[in-house]
C-alpha positions as CSV (number, residue, x, y, z in Angstrom):
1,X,36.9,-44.8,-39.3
2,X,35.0,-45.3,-36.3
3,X,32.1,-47.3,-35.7
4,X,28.8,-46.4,-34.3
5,X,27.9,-48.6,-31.2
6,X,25.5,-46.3,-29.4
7,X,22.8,-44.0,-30.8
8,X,21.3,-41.5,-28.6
9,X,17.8,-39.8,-29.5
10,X,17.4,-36.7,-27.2
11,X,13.6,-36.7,-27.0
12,X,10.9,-36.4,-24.5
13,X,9.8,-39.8,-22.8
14,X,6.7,-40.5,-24.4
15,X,4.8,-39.6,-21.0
16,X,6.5,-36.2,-20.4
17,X,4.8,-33.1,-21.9
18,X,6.8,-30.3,-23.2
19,X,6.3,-26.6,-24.3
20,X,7.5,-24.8,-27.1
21,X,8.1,-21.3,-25.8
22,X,4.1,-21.2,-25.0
23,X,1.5,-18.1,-24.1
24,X,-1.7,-19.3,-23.4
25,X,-4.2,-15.7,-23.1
26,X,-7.6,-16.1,-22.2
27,X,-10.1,-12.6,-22.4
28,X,-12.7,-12.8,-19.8
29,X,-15.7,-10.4,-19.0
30,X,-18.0,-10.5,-16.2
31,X,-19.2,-14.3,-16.0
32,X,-18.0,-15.7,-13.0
33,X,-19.1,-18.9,-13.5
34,X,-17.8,-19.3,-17.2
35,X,-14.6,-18.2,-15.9
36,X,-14.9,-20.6,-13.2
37,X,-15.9,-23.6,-15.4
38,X,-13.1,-22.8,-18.3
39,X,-10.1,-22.7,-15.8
40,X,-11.1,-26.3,-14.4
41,X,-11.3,-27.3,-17.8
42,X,-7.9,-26.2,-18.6
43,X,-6.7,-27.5,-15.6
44,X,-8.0,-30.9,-15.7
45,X,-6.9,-31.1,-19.6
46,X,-3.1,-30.1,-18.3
47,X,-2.6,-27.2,-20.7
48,X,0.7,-26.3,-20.1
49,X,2.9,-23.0,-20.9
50,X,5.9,-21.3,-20.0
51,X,3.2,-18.1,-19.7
52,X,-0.9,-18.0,-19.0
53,X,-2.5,-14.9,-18.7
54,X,-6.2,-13.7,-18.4
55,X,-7.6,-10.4,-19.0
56,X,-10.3,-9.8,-16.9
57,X,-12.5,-6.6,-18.1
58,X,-14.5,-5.6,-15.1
59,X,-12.7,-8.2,-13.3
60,X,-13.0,-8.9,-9.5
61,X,-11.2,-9.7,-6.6
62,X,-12.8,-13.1,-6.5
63,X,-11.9,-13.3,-10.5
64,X,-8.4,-12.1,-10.0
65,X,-7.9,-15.1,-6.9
66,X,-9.5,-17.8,-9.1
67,X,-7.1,-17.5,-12.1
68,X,-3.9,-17.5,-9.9
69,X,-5.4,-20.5,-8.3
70,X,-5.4,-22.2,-11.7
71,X,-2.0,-20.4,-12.7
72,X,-2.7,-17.7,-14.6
73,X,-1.3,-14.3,-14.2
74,X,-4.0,-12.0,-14.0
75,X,-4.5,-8.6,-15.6
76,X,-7.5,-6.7,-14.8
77,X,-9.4,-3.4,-16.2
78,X,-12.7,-1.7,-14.1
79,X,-14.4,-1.6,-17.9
80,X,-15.1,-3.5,-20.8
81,X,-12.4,-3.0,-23.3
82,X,-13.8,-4.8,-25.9
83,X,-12.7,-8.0,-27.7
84,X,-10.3,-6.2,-30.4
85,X,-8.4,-4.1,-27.2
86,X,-8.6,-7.1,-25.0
87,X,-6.9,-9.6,-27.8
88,X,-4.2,-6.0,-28.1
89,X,-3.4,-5.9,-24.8
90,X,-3.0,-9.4,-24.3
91,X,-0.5,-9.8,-27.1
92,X,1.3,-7.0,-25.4
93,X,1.6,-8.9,-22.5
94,X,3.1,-12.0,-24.1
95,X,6.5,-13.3,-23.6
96,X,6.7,-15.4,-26.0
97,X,6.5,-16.5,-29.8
98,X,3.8,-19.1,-29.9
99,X,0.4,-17.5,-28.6
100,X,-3.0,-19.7,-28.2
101,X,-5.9,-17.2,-27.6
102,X,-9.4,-17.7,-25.4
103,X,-12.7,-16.7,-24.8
104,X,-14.1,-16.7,-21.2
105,X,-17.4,-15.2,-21.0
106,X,-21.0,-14.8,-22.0
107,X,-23.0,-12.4,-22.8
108,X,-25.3,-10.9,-19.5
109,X,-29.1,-11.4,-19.9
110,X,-31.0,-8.3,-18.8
């Protein structure tokens, strides 16, 4: 019988992050700023994901620039879908198994 000299453990250094086969999806409608203010957050927490997506309901050009700047992917719609199509069509555009689900916006004051 042989003897064991050498064991290997095939694990993350504990400074390295990993992913598990990750979507992060983040539903956004018409605050700028919110939008603005949750992708720094995001980014300076390091959330990581093999995917990140945003809907943007009445999203903007402006919108659309500032979540690839932050690396999302994303997906916008001239009107308000609403929360239950928005949290729909973002599971439709998932890749993958794991799915982690936002809210980006406020309601406007009149």
């Amino acid at each position: 019988m042989e003897q064991v000299t050498e064991v290997r453990i095939l694990a993350p250094e504990p400074n390295e992050r990993t992913t598990m086969g990750l979507t992060i999806a983040m539903l956004s409608w018409g605050a700028e700023k919110t939008l603005q203010h949750t992708l720094e957050s995001y980014a300076y927490h390091d959330l990581r994901a093999e995917q990140k997506i945003v809907l943007l309901q009445e999203g903007t050009p402006m919108q659309e620039s500032m979540a690839r700047y932050y690396g999302f992917t994303p997906h916008s719609y001239p009107i308000n879908i609403v929360i239950a199509n928005g949290y729909r069509a973002l599971l439709d555009l998932a890749e993958h198994e794991h799915f982690l689900f936002f809210f980006a916006f406020v309601r406007p004051v009149h």
